[in-house]
Backbone as XML, in Angstrom:
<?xml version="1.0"?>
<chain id="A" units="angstrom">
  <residue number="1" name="UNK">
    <atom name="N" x="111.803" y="91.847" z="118.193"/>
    <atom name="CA" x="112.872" y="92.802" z="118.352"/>
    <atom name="C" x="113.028" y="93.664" z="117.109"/>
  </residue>
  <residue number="2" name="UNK">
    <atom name="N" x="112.787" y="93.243" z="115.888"/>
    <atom name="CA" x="113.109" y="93.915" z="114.707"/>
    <atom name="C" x="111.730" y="94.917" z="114.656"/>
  </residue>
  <residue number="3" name="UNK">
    <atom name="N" x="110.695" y="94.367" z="114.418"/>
    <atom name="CA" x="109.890" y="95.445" z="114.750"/>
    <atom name="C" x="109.689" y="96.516" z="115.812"/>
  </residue>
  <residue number="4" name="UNK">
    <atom name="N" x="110.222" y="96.273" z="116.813"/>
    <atom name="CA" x="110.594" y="97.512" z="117.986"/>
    <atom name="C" x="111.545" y="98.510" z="117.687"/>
  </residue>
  <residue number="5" name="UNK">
    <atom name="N" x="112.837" y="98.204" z="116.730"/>
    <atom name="CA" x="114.049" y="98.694" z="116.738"/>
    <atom name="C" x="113.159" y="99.536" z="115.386"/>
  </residue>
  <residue number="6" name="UNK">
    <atom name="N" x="112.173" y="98.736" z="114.396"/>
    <atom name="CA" x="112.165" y="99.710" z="113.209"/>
    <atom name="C" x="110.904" y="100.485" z="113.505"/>
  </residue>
  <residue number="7" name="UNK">
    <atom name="N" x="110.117" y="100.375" z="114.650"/>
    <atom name="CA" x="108.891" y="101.418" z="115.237"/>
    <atom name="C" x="110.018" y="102.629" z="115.519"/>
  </residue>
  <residue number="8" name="UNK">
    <atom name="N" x="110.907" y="102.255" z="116.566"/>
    <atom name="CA" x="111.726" y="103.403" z="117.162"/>
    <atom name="C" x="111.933" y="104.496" z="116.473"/>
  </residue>
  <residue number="9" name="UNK">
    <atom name="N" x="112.800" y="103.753" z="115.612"/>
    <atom name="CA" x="113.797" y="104.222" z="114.113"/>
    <atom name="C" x="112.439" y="105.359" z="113.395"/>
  </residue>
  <residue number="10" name="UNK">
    <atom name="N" x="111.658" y="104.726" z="113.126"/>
    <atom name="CA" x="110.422" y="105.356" z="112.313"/>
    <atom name="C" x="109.965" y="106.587" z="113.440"/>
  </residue>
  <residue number="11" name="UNK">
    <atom name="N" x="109.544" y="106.040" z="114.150"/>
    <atom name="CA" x="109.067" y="107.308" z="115.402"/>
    <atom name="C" x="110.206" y="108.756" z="115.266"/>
  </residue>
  <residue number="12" name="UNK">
    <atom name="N" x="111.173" y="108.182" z="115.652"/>
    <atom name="CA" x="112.361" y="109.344" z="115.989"/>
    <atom name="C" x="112.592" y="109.516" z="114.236"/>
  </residue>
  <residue number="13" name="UNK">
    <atom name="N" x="112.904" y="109.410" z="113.625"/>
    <atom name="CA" x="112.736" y="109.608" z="112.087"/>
    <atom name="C" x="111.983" y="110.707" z="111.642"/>
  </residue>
  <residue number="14" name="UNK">
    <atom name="N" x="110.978" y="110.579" z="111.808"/>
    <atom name="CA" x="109.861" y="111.874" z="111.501"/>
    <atom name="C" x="109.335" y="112.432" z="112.118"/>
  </residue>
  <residue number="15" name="UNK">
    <atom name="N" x="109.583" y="112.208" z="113.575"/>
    <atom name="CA" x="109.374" y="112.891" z="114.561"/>
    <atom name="C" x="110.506" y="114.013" z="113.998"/>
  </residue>
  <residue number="16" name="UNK">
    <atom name="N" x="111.936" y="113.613" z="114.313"/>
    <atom name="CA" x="113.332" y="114.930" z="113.878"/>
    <atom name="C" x="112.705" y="115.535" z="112.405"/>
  </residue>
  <residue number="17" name="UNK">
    <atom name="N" x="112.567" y="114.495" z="111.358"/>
    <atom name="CA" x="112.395" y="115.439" z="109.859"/>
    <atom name="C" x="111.112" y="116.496" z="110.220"/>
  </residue>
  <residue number="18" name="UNK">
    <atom name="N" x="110.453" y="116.860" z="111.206"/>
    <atom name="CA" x="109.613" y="117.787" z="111.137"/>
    <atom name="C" x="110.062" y="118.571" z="111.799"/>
  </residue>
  <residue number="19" name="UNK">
    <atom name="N" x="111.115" y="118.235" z="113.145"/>
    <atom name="CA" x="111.100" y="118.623" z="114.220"/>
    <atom name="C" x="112.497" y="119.716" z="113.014"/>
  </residue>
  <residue number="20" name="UNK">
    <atom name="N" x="113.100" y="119.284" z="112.335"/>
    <atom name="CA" x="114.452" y="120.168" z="112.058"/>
    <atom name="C" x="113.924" y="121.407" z="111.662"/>
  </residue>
  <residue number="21" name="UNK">
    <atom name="N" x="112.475" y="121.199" z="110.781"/>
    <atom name="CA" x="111.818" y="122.237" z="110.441"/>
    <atom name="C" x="111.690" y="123.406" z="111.139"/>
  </residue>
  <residue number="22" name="UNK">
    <atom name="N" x="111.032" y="123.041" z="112.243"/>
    <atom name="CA" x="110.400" y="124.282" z="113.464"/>
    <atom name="C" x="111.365" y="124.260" z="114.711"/>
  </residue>
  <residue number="23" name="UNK">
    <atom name="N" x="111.736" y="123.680" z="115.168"/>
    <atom name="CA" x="112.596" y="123.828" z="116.539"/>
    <atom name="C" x="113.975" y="122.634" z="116.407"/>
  </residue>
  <residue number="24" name="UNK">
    <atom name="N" x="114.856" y="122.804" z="117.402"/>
    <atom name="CA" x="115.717" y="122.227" z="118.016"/>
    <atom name="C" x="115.859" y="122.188" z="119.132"/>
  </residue>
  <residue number="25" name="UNK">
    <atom name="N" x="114.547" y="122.624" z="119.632"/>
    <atom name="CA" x="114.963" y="122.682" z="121.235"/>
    <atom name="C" x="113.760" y="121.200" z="121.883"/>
  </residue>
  <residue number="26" name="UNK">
    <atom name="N" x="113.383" y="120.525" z="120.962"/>
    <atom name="CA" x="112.502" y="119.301" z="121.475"/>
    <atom name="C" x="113.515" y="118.046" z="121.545"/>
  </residue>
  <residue number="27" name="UNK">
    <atom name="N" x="112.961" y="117.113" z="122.387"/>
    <atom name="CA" x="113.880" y="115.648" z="122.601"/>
    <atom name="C" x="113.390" y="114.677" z="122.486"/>
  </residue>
  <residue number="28" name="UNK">
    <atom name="N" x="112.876" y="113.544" z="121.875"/>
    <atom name="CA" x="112.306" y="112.291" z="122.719"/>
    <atom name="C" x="112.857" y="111.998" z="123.351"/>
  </residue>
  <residue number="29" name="UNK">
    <atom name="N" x="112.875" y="111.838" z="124.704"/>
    <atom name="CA" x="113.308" y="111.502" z="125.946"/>
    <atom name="C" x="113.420" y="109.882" z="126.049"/>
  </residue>
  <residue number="30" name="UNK">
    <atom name="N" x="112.193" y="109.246" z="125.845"/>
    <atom name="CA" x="112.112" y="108.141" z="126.469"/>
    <atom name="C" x="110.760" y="107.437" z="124.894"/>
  </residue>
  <residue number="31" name="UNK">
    <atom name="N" x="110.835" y="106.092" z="125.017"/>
    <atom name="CA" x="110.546" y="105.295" z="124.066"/>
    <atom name="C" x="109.696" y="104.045" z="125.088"/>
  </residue>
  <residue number="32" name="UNK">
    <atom name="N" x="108.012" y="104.109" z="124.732"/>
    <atom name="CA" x="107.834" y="102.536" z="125.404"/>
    <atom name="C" x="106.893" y="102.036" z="123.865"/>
  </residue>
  <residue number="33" name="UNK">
    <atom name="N" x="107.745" y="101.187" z="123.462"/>
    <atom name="CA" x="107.227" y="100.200" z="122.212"/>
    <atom name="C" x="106.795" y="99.335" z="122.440"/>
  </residue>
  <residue number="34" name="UNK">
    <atom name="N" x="105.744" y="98.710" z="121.931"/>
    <atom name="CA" x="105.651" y="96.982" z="122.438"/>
    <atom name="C" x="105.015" y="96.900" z="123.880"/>
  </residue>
  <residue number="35" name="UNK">
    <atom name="N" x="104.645" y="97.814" z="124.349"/>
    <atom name="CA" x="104.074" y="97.956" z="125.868"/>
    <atom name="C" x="103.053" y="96.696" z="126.174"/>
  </residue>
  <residue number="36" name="UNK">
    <atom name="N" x="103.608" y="95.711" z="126.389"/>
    <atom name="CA" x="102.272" y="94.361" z="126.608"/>
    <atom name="C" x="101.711" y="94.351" z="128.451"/>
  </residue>
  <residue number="37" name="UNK">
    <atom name="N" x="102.942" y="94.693" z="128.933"/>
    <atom name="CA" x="102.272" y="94.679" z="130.148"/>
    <atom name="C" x="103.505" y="94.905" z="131.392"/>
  </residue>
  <residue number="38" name="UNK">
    <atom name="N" x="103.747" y="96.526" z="130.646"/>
    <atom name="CA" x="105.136" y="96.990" z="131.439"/>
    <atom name="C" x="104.881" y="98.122" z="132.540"/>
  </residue>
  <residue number="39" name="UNK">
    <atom name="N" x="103.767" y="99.416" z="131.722"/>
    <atom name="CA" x="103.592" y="100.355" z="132.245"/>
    <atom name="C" x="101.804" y="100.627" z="131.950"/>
  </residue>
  <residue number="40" name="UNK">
    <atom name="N" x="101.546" y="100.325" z="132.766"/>
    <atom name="CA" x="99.393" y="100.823" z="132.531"/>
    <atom name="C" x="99.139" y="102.386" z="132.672"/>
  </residue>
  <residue number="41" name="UNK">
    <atom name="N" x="98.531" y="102.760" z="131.685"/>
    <atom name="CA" x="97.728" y="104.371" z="132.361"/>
    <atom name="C" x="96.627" y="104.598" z="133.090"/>
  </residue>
  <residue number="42" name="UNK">
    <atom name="N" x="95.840" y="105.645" z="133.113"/>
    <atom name="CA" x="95.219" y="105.517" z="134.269"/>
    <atom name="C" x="94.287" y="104.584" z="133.992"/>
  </residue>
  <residue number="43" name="UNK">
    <atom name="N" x="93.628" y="104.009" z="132.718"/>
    <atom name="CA" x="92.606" y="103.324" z="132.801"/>
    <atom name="C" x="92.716" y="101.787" z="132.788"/>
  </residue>
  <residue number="44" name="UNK">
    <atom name="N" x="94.639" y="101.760" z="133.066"/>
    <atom name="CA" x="94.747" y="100.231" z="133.044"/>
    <atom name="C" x="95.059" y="99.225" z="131.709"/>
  </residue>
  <residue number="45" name="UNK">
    <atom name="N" x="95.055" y="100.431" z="130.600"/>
    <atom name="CA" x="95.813" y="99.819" z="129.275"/>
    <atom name="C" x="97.069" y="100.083" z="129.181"/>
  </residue>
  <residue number="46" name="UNK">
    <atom name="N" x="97.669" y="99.632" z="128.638"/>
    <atom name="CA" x="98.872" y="99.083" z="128.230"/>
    <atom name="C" x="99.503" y="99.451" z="126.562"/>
  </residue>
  <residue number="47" name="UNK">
    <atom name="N" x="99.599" y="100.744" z="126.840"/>
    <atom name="CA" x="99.349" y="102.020" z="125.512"/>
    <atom name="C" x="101.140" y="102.405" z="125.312"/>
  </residue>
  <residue number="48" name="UNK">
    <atom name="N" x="101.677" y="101.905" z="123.853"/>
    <atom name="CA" x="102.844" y="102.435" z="123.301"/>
    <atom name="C" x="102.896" y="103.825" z="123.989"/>
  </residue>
  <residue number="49" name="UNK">
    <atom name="N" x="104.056" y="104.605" z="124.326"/>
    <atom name="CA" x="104.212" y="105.800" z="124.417"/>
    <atom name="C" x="105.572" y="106.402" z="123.932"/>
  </residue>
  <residue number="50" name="UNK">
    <atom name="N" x="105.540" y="108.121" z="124.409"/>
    <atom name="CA" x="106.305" y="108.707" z="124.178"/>
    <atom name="C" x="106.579" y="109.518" z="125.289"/>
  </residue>
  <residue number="51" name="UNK">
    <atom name="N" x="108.108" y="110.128" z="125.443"/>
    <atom name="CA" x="108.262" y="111.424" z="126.051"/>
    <atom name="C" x="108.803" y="112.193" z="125.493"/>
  </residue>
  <residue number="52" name="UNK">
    <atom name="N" x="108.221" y="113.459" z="125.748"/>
    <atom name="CA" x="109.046" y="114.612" z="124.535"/>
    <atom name="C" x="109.446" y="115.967" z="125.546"/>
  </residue>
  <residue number="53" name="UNK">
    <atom name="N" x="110.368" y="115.836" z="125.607"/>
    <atom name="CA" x="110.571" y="117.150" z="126.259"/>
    <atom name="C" x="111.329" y="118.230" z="125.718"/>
  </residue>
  <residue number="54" name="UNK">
    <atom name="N" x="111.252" y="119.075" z="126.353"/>
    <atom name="CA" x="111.750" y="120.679" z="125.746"/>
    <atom name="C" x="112.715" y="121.431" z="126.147"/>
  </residue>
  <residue number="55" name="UNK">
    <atom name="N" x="113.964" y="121.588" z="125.548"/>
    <atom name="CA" x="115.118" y="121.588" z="126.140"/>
    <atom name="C" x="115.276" y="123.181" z="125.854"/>
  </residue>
  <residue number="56" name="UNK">
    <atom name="N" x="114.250" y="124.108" z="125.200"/>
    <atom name="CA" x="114.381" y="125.570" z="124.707"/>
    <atom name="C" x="113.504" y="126.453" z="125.996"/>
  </residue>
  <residue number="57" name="UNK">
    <atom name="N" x="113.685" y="128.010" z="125.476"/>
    <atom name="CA" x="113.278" y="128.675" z="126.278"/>
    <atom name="C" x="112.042" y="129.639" z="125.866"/>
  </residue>
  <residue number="58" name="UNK">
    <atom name="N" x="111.325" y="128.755" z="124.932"/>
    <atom name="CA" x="110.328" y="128.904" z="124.240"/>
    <atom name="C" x="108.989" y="127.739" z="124.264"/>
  </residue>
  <residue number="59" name="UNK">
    <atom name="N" x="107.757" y="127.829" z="124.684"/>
    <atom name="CA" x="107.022" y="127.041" z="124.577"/>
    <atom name="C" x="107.004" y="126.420" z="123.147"/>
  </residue>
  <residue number="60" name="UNK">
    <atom name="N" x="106.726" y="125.480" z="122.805"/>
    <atom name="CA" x="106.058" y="125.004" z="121.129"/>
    <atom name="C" x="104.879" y="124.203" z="121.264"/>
  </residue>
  <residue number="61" name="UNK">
    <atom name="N" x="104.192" y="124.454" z="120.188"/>
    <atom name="CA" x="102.997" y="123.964" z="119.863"/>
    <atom name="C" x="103.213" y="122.477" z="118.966"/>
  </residue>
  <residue number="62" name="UNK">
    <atom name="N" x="102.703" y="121.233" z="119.262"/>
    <atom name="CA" x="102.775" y="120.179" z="118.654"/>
    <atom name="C" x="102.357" y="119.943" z="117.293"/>
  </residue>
  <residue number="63" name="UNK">
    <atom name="N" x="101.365" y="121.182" z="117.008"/>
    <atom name="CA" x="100.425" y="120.676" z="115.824"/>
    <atom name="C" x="101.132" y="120.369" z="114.625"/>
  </residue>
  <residue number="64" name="UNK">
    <atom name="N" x="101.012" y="119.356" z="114.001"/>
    <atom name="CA" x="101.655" y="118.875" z="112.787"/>
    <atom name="C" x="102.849" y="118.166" z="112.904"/>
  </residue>
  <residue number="65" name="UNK">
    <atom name="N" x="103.193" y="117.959" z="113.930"/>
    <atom name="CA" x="103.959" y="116.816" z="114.265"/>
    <atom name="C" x="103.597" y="115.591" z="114.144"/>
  </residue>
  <residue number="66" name="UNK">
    <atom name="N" x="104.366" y="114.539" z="113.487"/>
    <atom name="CA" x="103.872" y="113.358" z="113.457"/>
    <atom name="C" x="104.239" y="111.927" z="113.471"/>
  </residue>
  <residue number="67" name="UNK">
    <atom name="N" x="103.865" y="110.961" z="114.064"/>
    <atom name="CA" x="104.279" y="109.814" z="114.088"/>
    <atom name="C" x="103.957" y="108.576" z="113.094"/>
  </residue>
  <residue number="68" name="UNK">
    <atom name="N" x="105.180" y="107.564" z="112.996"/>
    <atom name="CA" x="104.482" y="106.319" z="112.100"/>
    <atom name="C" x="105.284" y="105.081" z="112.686"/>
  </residue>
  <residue number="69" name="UNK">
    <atom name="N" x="105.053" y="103.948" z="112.472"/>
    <atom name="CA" x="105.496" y="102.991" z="111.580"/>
    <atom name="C" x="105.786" y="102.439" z="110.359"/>
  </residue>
  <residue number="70" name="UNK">
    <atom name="N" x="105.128" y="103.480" z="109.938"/>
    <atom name="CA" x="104.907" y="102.828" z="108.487"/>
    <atom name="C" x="105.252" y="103.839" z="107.297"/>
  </residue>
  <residue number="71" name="UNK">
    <atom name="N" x="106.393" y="103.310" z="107.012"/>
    <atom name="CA" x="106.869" y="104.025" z="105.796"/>
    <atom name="C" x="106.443" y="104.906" z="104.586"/>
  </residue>
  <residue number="72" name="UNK">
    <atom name="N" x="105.321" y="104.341" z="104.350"/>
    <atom name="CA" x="104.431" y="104.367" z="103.196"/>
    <atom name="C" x="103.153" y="105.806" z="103.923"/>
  </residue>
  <residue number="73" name="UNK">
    <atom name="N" x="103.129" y="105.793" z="105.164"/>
    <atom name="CA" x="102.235" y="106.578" z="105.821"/>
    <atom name="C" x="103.143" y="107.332" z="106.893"/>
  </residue>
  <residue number="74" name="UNK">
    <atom name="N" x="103.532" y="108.149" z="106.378"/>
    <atom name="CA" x="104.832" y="109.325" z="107.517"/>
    <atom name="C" x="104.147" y="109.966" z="108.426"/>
  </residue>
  <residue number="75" name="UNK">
    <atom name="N" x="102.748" y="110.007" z="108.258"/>
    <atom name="CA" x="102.086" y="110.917" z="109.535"/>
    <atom name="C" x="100.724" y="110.298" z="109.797"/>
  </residue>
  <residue number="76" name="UNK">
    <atom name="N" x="101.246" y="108.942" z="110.118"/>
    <atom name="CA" x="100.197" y="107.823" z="110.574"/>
    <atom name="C" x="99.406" y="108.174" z="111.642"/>
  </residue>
  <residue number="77" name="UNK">
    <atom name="N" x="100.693" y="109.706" z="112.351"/>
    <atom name="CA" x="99.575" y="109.660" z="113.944"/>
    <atom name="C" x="99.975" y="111.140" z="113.904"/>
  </residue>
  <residue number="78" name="UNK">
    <atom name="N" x="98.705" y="112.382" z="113.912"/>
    <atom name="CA" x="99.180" y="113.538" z="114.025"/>
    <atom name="C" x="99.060" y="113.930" z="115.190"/>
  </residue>
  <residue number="79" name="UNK">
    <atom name="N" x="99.862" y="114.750" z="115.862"/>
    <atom name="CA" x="99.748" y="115.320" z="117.520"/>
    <atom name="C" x="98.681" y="116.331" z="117.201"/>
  </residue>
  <residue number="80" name="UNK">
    <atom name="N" x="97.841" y="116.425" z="118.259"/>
    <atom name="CA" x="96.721" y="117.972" z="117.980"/>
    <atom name="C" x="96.976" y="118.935" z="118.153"/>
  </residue>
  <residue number="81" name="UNK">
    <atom name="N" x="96.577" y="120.292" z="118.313"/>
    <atom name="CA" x="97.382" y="121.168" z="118.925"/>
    <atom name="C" x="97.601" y="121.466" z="120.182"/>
  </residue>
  <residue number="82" name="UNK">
    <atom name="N" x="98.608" y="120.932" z="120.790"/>
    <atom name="CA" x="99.473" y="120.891" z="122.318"/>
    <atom name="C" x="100.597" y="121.481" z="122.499"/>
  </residue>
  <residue number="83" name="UNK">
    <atom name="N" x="101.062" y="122.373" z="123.611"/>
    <atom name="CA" x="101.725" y="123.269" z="123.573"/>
    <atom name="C" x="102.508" y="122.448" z="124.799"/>
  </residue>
  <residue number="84" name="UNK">
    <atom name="N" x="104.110" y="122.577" z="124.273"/>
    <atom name="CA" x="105.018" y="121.735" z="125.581"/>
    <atom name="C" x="105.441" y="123.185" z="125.920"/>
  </residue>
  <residue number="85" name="UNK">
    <atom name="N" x="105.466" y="123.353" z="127.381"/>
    <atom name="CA" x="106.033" y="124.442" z="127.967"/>
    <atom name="C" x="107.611" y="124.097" z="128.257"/>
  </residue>
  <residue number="86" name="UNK">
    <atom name="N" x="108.521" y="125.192" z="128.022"/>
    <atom name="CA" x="110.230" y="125.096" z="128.625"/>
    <atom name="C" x="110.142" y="124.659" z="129.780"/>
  </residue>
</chain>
């Protein structure tokens, strides 16, 4: 449980400190941490996720957005360049 609550915390953390930068119109919606055997994708793994949606009337581009766990590494996981449509 403590490690789920401080993945979250970390995710939404630097997900917002980048996000305050460039937009306010993005959300994480939804959080699957710890995914052992809740929700499969198409190939049948059992893959942490995210939802991010876009609450503006402007497309944005993901690039340089980034995810962690880990304190010490703030952009453990960079998004590529992906464009969320309004």
């Amino acid at each position: 449980m403590i490690k789920t609550i401080t993945l979250k915390f970390s995710l939404i953390f630097i997900f917002f400190l980048n996000l305050s930068l460039h937009s306010q119109d993005l959300a994480i919606n939804e959080i699957m941490a710890s995914n052992d055997d809740v929700v499969a994708d198409e190939e049948g793994d059992y893959e942490d996720w995210i939802e991010i949606f876009n609450y503006g009337n402007t497309a944005i581009n993901l690039d340089g957005f980034g995810l962690t766990d880990d304190s010490a590494d703030l952009f453990q996981w960079v998004f590529p360049a992906y464009i969320i449509q309004q």
